[in-house]
C-alpha positions as CSV (number, residue, x, y, z in Angstrom):
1,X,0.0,0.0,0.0
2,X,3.2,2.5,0.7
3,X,4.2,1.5,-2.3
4,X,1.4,2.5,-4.5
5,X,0.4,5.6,-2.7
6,X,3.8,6.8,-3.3
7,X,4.0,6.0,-6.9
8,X,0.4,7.5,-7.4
9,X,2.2,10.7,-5.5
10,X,5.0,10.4,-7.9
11,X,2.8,10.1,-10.9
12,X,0.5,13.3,-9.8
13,X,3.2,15.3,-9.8
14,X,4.7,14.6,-12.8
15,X,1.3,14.9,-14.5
16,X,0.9,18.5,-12.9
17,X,4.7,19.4,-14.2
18,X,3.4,18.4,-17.5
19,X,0.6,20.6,-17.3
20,X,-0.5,23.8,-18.7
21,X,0.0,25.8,-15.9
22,X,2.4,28.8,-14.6
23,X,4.7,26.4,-12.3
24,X,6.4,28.0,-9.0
25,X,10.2,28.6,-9.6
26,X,10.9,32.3,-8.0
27,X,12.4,31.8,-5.0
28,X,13.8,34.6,-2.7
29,X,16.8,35.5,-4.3
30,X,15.0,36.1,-8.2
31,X,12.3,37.5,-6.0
32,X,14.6,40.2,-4.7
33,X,16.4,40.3,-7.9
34,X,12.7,40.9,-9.6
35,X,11.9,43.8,-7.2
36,X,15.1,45.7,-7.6
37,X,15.8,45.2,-11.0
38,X,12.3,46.7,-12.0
39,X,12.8,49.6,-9.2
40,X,16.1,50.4,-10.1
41,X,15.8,51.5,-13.7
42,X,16.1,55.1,-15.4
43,X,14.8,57.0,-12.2
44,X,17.7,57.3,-10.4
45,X,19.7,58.6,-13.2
46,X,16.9,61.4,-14.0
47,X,14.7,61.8,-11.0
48,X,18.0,63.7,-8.9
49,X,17.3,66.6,-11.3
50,X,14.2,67.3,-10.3
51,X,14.0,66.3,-6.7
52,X,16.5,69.1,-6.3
53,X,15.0,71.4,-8.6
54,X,11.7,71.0,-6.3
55,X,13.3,70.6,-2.9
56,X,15.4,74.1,-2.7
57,X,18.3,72.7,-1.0
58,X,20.8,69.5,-1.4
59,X,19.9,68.5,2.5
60,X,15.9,68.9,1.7
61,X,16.8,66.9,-1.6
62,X,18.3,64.2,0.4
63,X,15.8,64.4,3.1
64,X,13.0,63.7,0.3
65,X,14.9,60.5,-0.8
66,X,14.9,59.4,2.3
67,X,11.6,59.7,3.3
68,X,10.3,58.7,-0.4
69,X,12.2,54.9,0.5
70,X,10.2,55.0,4.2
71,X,7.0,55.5,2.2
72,X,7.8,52.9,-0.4
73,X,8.9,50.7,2.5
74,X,5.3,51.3,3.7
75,X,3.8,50.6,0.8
76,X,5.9,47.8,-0.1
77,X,4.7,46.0,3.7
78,X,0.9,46.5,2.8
79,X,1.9,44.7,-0.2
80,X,3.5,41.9,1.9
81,X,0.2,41.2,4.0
82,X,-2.0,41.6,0.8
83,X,0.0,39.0,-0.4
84,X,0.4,36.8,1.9
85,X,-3.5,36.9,3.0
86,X,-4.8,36.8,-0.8
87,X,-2.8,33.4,-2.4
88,X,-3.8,34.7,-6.3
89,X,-1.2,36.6,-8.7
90,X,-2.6,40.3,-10.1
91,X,-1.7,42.7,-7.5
92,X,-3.6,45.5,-7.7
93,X,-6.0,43.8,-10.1
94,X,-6.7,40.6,-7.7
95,X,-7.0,43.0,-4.1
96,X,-9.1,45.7,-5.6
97,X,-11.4,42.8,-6.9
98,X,-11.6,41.1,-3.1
99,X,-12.0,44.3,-0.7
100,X,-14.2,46.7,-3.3
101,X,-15.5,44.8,-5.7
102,X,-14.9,44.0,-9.6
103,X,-15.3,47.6,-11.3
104,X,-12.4,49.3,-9.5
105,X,-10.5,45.9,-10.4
106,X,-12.1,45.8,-14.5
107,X,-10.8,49.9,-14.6
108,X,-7.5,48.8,-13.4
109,X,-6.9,46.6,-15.8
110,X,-8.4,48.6,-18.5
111,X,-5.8,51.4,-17.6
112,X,-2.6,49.3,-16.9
113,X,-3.4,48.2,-20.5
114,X,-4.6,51.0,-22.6
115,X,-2.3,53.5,-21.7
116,X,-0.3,52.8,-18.3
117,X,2.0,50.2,-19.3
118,X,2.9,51.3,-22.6
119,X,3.7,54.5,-21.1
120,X,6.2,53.7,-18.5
121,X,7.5,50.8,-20.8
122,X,7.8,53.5,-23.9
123,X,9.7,55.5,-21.6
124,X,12.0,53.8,-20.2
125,X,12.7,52.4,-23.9
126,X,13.5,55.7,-24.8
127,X,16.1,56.1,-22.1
128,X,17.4,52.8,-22.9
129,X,17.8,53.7,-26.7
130,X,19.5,57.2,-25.9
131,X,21.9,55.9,-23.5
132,X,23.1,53.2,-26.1
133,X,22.9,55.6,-28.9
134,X,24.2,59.1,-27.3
135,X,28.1,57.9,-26.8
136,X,28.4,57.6,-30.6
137,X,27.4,61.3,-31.4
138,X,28.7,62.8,-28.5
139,X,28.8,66.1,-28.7
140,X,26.2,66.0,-31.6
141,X,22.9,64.9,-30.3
142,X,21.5,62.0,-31.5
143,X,19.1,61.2,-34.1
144,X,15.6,61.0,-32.5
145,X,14.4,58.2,-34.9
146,X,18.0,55.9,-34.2
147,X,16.8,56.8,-30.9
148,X,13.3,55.1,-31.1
149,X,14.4,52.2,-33.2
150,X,16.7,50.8,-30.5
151,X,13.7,51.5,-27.8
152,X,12.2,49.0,-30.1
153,X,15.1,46.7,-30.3
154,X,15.2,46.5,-26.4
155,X,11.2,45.9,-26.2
156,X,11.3,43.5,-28.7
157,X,14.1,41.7,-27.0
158,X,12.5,41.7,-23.6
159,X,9.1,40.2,-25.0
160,X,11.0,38.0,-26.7
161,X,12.7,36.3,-23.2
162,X,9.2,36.5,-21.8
163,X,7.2,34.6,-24.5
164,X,10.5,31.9,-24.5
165,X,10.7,31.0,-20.8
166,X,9.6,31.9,-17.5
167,X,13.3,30.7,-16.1
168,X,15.0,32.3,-18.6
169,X,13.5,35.9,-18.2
170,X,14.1,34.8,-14.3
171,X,17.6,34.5,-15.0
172,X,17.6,37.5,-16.9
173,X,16.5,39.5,-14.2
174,X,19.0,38.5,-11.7
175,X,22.0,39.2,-14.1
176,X,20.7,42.5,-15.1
177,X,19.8,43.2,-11.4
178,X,23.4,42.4,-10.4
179,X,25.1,44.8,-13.3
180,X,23.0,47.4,-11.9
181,X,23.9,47.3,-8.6
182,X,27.3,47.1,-9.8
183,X,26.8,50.7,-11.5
184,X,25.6,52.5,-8.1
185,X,28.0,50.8,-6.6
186,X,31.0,52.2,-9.2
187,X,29.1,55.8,-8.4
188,X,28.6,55.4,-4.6
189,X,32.8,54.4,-4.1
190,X,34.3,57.5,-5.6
191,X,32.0,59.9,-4.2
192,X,32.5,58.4,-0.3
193,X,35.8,58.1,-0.7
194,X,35.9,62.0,-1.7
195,X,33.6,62.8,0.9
196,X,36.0,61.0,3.1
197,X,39.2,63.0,2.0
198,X,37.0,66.4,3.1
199,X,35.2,67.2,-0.2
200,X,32.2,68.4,1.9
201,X,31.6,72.2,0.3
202,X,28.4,71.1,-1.2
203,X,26.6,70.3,1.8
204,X,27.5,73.1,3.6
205,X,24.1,75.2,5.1
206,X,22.2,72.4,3.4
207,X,19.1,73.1,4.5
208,X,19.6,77.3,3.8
209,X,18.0,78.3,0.5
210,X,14.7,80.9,0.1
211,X,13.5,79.2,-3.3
212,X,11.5,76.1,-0.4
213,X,7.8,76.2,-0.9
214,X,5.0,73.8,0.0
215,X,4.0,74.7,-4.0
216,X,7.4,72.7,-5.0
217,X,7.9,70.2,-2.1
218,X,5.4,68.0,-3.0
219,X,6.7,67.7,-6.8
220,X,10.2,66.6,-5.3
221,X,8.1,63.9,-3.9
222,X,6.5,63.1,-6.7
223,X,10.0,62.9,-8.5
224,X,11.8,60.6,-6.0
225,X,8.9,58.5,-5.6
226,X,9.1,57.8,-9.6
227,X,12.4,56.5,-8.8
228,X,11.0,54.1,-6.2
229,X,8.0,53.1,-8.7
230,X,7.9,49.0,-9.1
231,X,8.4,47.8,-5.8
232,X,4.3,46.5,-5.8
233,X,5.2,44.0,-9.2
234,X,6.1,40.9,-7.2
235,X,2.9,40.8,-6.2
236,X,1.9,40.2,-9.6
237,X,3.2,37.0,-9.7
238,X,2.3,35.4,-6.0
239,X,1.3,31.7,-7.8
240,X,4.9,31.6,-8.9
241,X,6.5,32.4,-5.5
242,X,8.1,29.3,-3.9
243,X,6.6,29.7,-0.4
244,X,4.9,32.8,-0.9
245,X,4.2,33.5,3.0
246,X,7.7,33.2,3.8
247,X,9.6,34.6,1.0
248,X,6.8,38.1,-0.2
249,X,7.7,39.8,3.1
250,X,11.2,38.8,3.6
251,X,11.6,39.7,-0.5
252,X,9.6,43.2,-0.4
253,X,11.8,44.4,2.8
254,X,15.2,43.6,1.8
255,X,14.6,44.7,-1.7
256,X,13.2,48.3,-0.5
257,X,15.7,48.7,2.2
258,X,18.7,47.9,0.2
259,X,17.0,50.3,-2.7
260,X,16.8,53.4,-0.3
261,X,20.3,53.0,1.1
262,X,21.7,52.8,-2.6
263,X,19.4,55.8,-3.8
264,X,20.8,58.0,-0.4
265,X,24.5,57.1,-0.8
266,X,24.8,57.8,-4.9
267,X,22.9,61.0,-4.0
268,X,24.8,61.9,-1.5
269,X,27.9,61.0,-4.3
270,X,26.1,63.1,-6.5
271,X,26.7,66.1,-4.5
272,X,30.5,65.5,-3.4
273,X,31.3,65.4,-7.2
274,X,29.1,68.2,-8.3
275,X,27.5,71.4,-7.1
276,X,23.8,71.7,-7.2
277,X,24.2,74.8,-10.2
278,X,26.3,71.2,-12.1
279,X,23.4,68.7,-11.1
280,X,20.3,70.9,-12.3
281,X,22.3,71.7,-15.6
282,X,23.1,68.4,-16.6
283,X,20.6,66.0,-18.9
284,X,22.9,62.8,-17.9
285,X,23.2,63.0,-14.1
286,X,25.0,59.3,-14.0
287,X,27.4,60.7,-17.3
288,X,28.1,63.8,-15.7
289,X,29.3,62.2,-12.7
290,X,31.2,59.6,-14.3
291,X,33.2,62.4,-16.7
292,X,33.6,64.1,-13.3
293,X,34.9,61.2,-11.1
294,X,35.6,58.0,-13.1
295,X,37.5,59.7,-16.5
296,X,38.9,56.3,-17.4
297,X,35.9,54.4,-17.3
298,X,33.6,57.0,-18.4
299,X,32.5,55.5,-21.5
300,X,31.5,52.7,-19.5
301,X,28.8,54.4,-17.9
302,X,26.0,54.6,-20.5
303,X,26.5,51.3,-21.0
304,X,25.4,50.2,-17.3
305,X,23.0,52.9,-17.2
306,X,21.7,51.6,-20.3
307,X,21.1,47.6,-18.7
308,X,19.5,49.4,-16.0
309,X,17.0,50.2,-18.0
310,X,16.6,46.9,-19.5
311,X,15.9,45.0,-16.5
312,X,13.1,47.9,-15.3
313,X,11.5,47.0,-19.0
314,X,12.4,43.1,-18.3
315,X,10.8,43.4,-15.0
316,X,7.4,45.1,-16.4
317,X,7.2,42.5,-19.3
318,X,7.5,40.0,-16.1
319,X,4.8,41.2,-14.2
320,X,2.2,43.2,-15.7
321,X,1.0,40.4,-17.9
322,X,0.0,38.4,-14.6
323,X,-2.5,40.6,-13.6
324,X,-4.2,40.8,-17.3
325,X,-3.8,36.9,-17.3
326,X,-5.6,36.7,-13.7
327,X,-7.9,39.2,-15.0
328,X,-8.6,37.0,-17.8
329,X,-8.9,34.4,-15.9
330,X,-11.7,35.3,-13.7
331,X,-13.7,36.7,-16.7
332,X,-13.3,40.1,-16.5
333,X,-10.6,40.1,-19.7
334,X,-11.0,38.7,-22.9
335,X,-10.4,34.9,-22.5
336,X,-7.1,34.7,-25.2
337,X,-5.7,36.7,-22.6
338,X,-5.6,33.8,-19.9
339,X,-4.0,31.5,-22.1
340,X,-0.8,29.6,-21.8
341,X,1.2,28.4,-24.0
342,X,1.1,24.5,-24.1
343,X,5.4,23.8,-24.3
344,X,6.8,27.3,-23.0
345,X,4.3,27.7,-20.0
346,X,4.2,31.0,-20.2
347,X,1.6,33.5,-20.4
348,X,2.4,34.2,-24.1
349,X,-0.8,36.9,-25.6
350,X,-0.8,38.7,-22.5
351,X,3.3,39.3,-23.0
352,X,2.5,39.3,-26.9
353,X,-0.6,41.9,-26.8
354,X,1.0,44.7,-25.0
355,X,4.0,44.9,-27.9
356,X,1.9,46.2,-30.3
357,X,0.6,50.0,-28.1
358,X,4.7,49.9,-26.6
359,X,5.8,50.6,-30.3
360,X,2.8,52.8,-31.1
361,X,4.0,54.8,-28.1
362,X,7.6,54.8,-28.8
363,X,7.2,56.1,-32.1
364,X,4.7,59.2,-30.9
365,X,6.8,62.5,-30.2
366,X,4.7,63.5,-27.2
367,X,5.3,60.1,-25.3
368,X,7.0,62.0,-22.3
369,X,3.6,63.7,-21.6
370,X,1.9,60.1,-21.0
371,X,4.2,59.3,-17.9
372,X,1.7,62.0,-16.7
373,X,-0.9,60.1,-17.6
374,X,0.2,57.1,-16.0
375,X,0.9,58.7,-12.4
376,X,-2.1,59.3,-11.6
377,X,-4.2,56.3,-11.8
378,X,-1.3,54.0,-10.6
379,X,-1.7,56.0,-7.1
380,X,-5.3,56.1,-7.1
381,X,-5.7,52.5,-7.5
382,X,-2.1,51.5,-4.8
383,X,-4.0,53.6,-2.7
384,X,-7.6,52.4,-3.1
385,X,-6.0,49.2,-2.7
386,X,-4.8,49.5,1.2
387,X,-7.8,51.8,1.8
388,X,-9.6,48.1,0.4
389,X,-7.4,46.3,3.1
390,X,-8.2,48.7,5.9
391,X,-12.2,47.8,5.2
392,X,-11.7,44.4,4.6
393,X,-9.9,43.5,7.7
394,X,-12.5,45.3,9.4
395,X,-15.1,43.1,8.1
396,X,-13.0,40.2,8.2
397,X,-11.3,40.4,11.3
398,X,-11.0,36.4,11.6
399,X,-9.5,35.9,8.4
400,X,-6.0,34.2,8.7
401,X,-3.1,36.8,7.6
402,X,0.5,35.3,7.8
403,X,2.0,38.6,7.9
404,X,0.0,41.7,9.4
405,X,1.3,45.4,9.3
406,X,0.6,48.0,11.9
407,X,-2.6,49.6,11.3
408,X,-0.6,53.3,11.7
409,X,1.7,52.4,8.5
410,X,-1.2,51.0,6.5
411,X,-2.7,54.8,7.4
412,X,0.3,56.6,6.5
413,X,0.6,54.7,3.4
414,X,-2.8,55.3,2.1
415,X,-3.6,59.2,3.5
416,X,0.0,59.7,1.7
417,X,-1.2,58.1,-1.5
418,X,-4.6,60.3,-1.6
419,X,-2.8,63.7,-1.1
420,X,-0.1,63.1,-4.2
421,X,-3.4,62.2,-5.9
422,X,-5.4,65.2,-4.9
423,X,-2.1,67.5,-5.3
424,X,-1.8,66.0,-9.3
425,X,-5.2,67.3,-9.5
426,X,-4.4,70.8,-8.6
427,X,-0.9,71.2,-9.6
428,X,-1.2,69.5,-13.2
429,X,-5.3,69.4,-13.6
430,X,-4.9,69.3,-17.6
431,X,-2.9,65.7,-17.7
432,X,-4.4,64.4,-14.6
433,X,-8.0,65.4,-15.8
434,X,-7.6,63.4,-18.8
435,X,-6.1,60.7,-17.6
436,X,-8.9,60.5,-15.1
437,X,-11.5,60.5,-18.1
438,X,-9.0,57.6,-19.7
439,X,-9.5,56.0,-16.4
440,X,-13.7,56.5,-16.1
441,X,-14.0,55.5,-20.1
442,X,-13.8,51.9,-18.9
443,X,-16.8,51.9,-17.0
444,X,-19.3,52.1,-20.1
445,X,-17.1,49.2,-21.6
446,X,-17.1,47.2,-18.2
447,X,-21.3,47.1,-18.0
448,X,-21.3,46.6,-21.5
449,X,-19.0,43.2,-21.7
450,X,-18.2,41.9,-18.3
451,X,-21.5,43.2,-15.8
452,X,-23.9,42.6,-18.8
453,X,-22.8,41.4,-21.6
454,X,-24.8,43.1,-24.3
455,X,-22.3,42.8,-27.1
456,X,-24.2,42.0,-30.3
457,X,-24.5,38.3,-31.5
458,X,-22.9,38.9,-34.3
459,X,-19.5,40.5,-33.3
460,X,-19.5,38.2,-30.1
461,X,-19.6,35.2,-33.2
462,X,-16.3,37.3,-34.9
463,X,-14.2,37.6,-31.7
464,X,-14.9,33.9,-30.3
465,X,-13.7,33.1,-34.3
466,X,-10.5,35.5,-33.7
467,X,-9.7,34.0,-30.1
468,X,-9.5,30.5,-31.8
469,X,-7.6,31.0,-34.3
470,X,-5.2,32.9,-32.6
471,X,-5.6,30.0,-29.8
472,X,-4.3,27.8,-32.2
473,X,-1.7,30.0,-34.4
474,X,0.1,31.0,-30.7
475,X,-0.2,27.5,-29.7
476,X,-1.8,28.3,-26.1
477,X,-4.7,26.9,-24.0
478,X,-6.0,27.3,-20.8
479,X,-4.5,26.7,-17.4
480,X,-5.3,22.9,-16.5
481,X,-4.4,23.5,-12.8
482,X,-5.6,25.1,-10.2
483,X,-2.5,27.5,-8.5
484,X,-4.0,29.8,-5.9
């Protein structure tokens, strides 16, 4: 009887190994790996800029950095107890869905895929082209369309690693993650060791300027957070966590307090190696730095930089296609969407569908005004989400959570989150008034195909027909097994 019950054990799993079905295989060091390469990208190379510009002073500046890590550390541990206490991939998608309900979930997705994704993607593809392409014109700029075409190149590479492998874009991550680190690292060195031989001018009277205003602060903040953005995409992916209760906490703390001390210290190398008149004139922070204080292995630097960006765009092609795959999944996404692809197992048309609107957006001139666009609803919906998790542990107050935050930081997270929202409204209402009317045009198309379904026969007849045959030209299916 041992015997057979073990070879029936053994013969289950190898059937569910065999199956279609996203298989567990992040553990904690890809997870950690996945968080700070898709944190660490272009922002800290651009954001210092304006954080000082908004901020008045170099200690204010490095004051906002600071406290920008302590919120995303907040943030980042409501993410851990959302995650540990809700066992499906999707993030936002799958928490806004449990605590308030499937609209604010549908408009989530709806946004992440008409215009929030390609927008942060786009971008940091256009950083990534014009730190490959700038050494070779230097002091010429570069051609804007040589620019866009190697955006494209990166994109398409990334989706490419996606739609091949789950393992392989895992592996991916951690050696881009690791090059990274090895570029702040190669700026935080010189500028400590400077500090340490006395180089101290630029933070004398730090905190002494006239040009502080509450008008401006709140923009610094808006800056450094940027640079923070991305620590909420392991969530994304919770079915594929090894030992999710264990390893989403321990992953989202080290990850965000390693990220803060490496964004303070290359600030604070930043200002040993250049004044703040240097820093606000200079459109390549990282390349200023590195002409300044590493002549020898300047040319290296937009190289590094470069990868950076890479793995942020490796990272979003990683995650964000979980949450339209969950959403998908639970009906409230068109079905192709939930497929997997029967040899690759991986999530192959939601990977595959956001190419297409990432190229459209590379190639349109005013793509820098959609970040914009994008900043808005992503901290409407990260704070509705802990608002969500404040109500639902009030009416669930027996529900088991593996990991449970202090009630005061879930507060600070989400009172935090609704003021940068309300201050977009009234310091930018143009951008963020249209990209809440982007966000609200998915309620019409939410009651009219997900809350009742009132497509007509006829075009419901032409997309099942499209879904099929795309079903069977991309070689997917559905998942067979049950991972949440």
């Amino acid at each position: 009887m041992g015997f057979d019950q073990t070879k029936k054990q053994n013969g289950e799993a190898k059937e569910n190994k065999d199956a279609v079905q996203l298989h567990r295989q992040i553990g904690l060091l890809p997870a950690v790996c996945f968080i700070v390469g898709t944190v660490v990208g272009s922002g800290i190379f651009i954001a210092p800029k304006g954080v000082l510009m908004n901020s008045g002073t170099v200690g204010m500046s490095l004051l906002v950095w600071a406290l920008s890590g302590v919120l995303s550390l907040f943030g980042a541990l409501c993410y851990a107890e959302l995650g540990t206490t809700f066992k499906k991939s999707g993030g936002h998608y799958t928490y806004l869905l449990e605590t308030l309900g499937p609209l604010p979930a549908f408009l989530r997705l709806w946004c992440e895929f008409i215009f929030i994704r390609p927008a942060v993607a786009s971008y940091v593809a256009l950083a990534f082209g014009r730190y490959v392409v700038d050494p070779f014109f230097t002091p010429c700029p570069a051609p804007t369309a040589l620019i866009r075409v190697v955006g494209i190149l990166g994109v398409t590479f990334v989706v490419a690693v996606n739609c091949w492998s789950v393992s392989l874009a895992s592996r991916t991550q951690v050696t881009l993650t690791f090059i990274k680190m090895f570029a702040l690292v190669l700026i935080i060195v010189p500028g400590v060791i400077a500090l340490g031989k006395g180089k101290t001018e630029n933070f004398q009277n730090a905190f002494e300027s006239e040009s502080i205003t509450l008008d401006t602060l709140p923009l610094a903040f808006y800056n450094g957070l940027y640079a923070y953005g991305g620590w909420f995409y392991l969530n994304y992916i919770t079915e594929e966590v090894i030992n999710p209760n264990r390893n989403i906490p321990l992953a989202l703390t080290c990850s965000m307090v390693t990220v803060t001390v490496f964004y303070v210290l290359v600030n604070v190398a930043y200002y040993t190696m250049m004044s703040p008149t240097e820093l606000l004139q200079s459109e390549a922070v990282a390349v200023t730095f590195a002409n300044r204080a590493l002549q020898g292995l300047s040319s290296v630097m937009p190289i590094l930089v470069s990868v950076s960006c890479l793995g942020a765009l490796n990272g979003g092609f990683f995650g964000v296609p979980r949450m339209l795959f969950v959403g998908a999944r639970d009906g409230n996404w068109p079905p192709i969407f939930s497929m997997i692809h029967i040899h690759r197992h991986t999530p192959l048309p939601a990977v595959l569908f956001l190419y297409p609107l990432v190229v459209v957006m590379i190639m349109n001139g005013e793509i820098y005004k959609l970040i914009n666009f994008a900043s808005f609803p992503r901290w409407f919906f990260l704070a509705s989400a802990t608002l969500g998790m404040l109500i639902h542990r009030y009416r669930f107050p027996l529900k088991p959570r593996p990991f449970k935050v202090p009630v005061v930081i879930v507060v600070i997270f989400t009172v935090v989150s609704f003021f940068i929202v309300g201050f977009s409204l009234y310091s930018d209402p143009w951008n963020t008034g249209c990209s809440c009317a982007l966000t609200l045009s998915g309620v019409p198309v939410y009651y009219v195909t997900v809350y009742r379904s009132r497509v007509p026969p006829k075009l419901m007849r032409i997309f099942n027909l499209c879904s099929k045959q795309l079903q069977i030209l991309l070689e997917v299916a559905q998942q067979e097994v049950q991972t949440y």
